[in-house]
N, C-alpha and C positions, 0 to 999 in steps of 0.2 A: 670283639675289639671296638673299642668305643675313639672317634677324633671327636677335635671340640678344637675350633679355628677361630680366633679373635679377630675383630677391624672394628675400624672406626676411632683410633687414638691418632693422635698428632699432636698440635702445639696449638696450645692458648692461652690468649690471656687473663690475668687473675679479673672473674667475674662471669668469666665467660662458661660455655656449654659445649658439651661433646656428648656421643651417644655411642656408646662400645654394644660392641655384635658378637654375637657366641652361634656359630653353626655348630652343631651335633650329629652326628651320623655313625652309624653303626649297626649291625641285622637286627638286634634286638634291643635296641637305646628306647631304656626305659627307667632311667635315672627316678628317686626316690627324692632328692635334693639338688639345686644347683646353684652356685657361689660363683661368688667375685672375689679376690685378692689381688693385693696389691703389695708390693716388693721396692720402694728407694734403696738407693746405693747405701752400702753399712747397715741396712736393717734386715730385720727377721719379713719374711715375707706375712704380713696381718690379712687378718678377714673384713672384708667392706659388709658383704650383701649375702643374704643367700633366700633361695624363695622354694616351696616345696612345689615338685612339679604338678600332682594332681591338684591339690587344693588352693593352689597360688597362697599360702603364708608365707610371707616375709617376716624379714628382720634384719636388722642393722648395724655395723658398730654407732657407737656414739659418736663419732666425729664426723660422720656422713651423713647421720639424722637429719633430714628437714631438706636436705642437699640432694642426697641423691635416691634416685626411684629402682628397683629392680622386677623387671616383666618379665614372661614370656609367651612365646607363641607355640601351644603344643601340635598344632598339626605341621609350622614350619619347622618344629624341632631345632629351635632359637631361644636365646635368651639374650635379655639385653640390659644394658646399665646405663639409665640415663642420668649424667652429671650437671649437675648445677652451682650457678656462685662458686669457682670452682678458686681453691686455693693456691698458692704456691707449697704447700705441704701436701697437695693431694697428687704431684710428680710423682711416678713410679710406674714400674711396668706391671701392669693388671693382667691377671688369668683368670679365665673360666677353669672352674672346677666341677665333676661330677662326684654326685655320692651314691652311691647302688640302693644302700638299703636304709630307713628309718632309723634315727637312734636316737640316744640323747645331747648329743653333742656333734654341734654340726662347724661350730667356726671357728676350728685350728686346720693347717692343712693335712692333719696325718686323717683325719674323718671321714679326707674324700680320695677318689680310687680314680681318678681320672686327671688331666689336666691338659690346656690348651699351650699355645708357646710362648703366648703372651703380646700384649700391646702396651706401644710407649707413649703414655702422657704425660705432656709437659705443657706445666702454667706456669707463664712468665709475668712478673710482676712492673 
């Protein structure tokens, strides 16, 4: 059994910076992959971020590129999503996601086998 517990969302304003927190725990949490998505109201919940956990690669959607950073800390068994220039489009509730195993296809949500409950960001204009 794998948790994954989000913080660090609230409310800011369009320009501003927030830094979202993914704790992981579990006997044998040893995720292959771990994402960021993000959910507005009426939408399909999309893929932001995700970064592989041995070798730290990333990658990005395109509307977060340049904007936002995705780390992690493998001995804290953390991950984290630091947001920047942040938009009034970039509102939504964001989840950590886990993926167990390597594959080809890492940034829709059926890819990954875990998920945290979510955190609310909101940037007000």
């Amino acid at each position: 059994q794998v948790l994954l517990v989000e913080s660090g969302g609230g409310l800011v304003q369009t320009g501003g910076s927030l830094r979202l927190s993914c704790a992981a725990s579990g006997r044998t949490f040893m995720p292959a992959v771990m994402g960021w998505f993000r959910e507005a109201p009426g939408n399909e919940r999309e893929f932001v971020a995700r970064i592989t956990w041995n070798a730290g690669s990333t990658h990005y959607a395109d509307s977060v590129k340049g904007r936002f950073t995705i780390s992690r800390d493998n001995d804290k068994e953390m991950v984290y999503l630091q947001m920047n220039s942040l938009k009034s489009e970039d509102t939504a509730v964001y989840y950590c996601a886990a993926r167990r195993a390597m594959g080809p296809r890492t940034t829709t949500p059926d890819d990954y086998d875990y998920w945290g409950q979510g955190t609310q960001v909101t940037v007000s204009s």
